[in-house]
DOZA-467764 format. One line per 5 residues: their letters; for each residue y, x, z of N, C-alpha, C. Coordinates in steps of 0.001 Angstrom, whole numbers. Example, Ala and Ser with C-alpha at 12.3 -4.5 7.8 and 13.67 -1.06 7.14 Angstrom:
<sites>
as = -5690:13190:7800:-4500:12300:7800:-3300:13200:7800 ~ -2250:12850:7080:-1060:13670:7140:30:12900:7870
</sites>
This chain:
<sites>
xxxxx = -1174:850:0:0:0:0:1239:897:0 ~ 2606:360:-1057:3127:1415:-888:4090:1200:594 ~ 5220:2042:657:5976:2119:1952:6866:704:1781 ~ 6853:365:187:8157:-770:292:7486:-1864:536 ~ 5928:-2272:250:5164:-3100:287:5220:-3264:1750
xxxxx = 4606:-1909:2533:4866:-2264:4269:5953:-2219:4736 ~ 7215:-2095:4434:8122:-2591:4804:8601:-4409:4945 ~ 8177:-4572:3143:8227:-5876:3428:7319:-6874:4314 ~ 5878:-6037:4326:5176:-6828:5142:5475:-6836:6747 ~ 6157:-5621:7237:6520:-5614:8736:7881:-6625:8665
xxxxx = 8628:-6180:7741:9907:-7576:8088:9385:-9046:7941 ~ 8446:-9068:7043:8236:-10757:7135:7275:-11400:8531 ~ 5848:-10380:9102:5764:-10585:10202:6980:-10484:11660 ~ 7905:-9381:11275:8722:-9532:12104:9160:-10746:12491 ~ 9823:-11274:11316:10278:-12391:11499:9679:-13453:12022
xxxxx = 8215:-13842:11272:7637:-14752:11942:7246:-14778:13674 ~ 7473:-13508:13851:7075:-13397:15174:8795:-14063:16355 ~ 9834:-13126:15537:10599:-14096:16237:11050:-15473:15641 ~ 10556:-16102:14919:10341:-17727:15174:9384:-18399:16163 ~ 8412:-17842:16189:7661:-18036:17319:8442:-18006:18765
xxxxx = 8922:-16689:18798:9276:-16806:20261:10428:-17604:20132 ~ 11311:-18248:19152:12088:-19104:19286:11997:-20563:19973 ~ 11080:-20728:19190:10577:-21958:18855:9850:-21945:20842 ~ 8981:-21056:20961:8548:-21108:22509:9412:-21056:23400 ~ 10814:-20140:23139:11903:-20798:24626:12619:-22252:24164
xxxxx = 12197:-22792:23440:12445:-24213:23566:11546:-25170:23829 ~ 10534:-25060:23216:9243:-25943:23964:8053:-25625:24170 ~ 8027:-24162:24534:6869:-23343:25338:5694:-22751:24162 ~ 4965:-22448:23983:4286:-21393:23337:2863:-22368:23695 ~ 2209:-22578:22586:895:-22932:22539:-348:-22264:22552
xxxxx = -1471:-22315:22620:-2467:-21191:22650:-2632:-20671:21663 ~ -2176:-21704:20443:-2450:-20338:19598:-1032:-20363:18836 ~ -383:-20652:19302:1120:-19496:19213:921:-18412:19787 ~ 451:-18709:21429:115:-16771:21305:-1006:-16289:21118 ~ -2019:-16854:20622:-2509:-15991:19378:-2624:-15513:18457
xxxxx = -1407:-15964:17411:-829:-15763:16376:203:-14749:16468 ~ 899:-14489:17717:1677:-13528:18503:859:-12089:18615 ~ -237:-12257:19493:-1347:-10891:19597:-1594:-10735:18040 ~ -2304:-11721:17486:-2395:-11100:16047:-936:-10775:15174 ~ 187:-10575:15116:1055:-10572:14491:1579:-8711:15315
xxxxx = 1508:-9265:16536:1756:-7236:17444:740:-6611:16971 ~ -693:-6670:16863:-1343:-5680:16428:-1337:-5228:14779 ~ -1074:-6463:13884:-996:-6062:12976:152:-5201:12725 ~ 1299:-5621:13436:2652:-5087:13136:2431:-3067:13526 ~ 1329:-3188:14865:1002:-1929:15070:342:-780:14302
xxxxx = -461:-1713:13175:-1359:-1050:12314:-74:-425:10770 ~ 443:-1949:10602:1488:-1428:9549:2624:144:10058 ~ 3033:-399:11096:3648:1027:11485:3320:1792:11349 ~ 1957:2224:11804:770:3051:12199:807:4117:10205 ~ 514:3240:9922:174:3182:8616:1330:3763:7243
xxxxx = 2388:3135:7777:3812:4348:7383:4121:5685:7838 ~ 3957:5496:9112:4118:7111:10094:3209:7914:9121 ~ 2125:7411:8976:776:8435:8187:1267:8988:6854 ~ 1721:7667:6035:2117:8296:5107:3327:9066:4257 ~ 4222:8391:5486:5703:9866:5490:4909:11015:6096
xxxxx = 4127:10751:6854:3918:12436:7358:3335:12955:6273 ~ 2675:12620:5531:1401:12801:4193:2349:13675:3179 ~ 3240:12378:3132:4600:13057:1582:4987:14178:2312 ~ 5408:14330:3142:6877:15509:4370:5281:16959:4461 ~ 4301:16819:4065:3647:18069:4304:3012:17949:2872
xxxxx = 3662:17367:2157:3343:17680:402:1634:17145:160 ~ 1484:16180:935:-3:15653:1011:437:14387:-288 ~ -966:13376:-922:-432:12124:-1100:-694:11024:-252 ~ 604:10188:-103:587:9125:523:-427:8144:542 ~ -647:8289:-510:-2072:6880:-992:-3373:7033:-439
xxxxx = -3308:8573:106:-4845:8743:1353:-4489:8396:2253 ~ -3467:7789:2976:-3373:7378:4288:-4464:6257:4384 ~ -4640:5945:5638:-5789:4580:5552:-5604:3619:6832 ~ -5554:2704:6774:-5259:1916:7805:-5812:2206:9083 ~ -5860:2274:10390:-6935:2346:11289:-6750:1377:12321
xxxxx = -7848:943:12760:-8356:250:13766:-7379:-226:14622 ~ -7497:-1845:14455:-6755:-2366:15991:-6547:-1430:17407 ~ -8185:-1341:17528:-8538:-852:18865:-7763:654:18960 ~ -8062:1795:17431:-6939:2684:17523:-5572:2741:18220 ~ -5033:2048:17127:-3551:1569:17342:-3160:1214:18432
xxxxx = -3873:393:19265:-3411:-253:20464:-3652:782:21707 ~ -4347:2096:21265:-4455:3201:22472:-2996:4047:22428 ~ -2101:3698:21140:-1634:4892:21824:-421:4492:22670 ~ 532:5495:23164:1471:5300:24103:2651:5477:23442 ~ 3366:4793:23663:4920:4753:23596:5883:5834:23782
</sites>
């Protein structure tokens, strides 16, 4: 995927994510509003995940297009 592709895909989950939380400080968050929430943070974690890889890829003269997505469970180990 290229970088503009995950760009657009992190802004459009972005967004949906804050409609969600909109929409929940007005009449509370359903179960699967926040499950659609967990799934929308982890994906959003993987897309990030997934750019970092491949600017680092281009910036050490690698190609971008071997980057590869990784694992929820990845993504969600690391630290801030």
């Amino acid at each position: 995927m290229a970088d503009e592709n995950l760009l657009q895909r992190i802004n459009a989950l972005s967004n949906e994510e804050h409609a969600l939380y909109e929409r929940g400080s007005h009449t509370g968050l359903t179960d699967e509003d926040r499950a659609r929430l967990r799934e929308i943070e982890l994906t959003l974690d993987q897309c990030w995940d997934l750019l970092r890889q491949r600017r680092a890829k281009r910036e050490f003269g690698q190609n971008p297009d071997d980057a590869e997505p990784r694992s929820s469970s990845t993504v969600e180990r690391y630290q801030g």
